[in-house]
N, C-alpha and C positions, 0 to 999 in steps of 0.2 A: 328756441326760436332765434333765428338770426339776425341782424339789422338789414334792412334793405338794401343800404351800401354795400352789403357784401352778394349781394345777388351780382353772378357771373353777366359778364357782356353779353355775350352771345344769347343768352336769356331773353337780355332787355331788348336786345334787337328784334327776336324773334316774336315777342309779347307787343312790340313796338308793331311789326309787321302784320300783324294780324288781326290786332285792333287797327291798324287802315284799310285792310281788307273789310272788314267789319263794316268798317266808316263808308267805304265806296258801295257794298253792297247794299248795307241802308238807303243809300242816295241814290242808288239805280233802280230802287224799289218805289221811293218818293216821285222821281219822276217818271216812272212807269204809269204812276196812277195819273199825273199831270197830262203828260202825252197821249194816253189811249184815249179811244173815244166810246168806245162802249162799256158798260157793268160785267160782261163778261169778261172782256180783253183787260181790264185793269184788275179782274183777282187774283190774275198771275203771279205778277212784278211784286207787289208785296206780299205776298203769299212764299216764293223763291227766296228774296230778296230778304226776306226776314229770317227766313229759315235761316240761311246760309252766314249772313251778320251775327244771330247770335252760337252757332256752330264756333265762328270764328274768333266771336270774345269771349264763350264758353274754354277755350281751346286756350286760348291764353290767360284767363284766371288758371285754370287747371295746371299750366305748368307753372305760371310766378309763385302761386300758392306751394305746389307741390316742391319746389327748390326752397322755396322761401323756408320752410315748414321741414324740410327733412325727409319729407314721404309725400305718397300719393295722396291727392285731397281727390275725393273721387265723386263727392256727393254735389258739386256743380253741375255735374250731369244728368243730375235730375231735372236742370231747366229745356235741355235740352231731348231726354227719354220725354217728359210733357208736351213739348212744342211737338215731336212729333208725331206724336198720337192724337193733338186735339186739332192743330192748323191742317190736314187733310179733312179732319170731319169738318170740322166749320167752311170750311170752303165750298164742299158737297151739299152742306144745308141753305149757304146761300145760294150757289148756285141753282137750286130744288128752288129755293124761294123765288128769286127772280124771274126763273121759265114761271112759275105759278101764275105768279101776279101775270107777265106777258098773256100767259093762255086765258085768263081770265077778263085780259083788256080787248084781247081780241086781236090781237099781232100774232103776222106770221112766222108761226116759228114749227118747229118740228113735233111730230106729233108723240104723245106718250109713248115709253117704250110697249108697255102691259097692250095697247091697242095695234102697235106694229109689230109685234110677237103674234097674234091671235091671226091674221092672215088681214087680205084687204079688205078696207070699210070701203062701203058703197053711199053714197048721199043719196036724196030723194029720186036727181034725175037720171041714178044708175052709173053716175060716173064712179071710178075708182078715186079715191083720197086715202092720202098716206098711205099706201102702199110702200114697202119701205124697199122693195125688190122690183119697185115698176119700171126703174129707170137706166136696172144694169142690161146690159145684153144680152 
């Protein structure tokens, strides 16, 4: 193993570079959630915004280490093969959660998919509801 001082410039630059990507994507993630105004519109911003941040400091342990060390350190990439596999499902369940509670509160929102698959519902007085093809042309 080598001293740190002996890690190349253009290394530092690049590890430099990418942990501020890092930094900015975090921070465009934080005020994603500040700025939106709905539960929906703010799962994005940190949802993206993290992914891409830790990509980015994953990407630069991966090579400091890997210069630093002689070889390829490859198992940092485990934090990232996890993020993303678990931050799309978690997203999916809150978002499922959120319409939940909505349809439950009695806001208007979009009707199950399972019921707008099966063709139009009809309410008491015969009107069509959630038809999900009533509206194209």
């Amino acid at each position: 193993m080598t001293a740190p001082y002996l890690v190349p410039y253009w290394v530092e630059l690049l590890v430099s570079l990418l942990l501020m990507v890092s930094g900015v994507m975090a921070l465009t993630g934080a005020l994603g959630i500040t700025r939106l105004r709905s539960f929906f519109q703010r799962m994005h911003p940190p949802a993206l915004g993290a992914t891409l941040a830790t990509w980015c400091a994953c990407g630069a342990s991966l090579l400091y280490f890997s210069v630093l060390q002689g070889g390829l350190v490859i198992h940092i990439w485990l934090i990232v093969i996890l993020l993303s596999i678990t931050v799309p499902i978690t997203t999916l369940l809150l978002a499922r959660a959120a319409l939940f509670r909505k349809r439950a509160a009695g806001e208007d929102v979009p009707v199950p998919l399972s019921q707008a698959l099966d063709g139009p519902q009809v309410d008491e007085v015969g009107r069509v509801v959630g038809d999900a093809g009533a509206d194209l042309p």
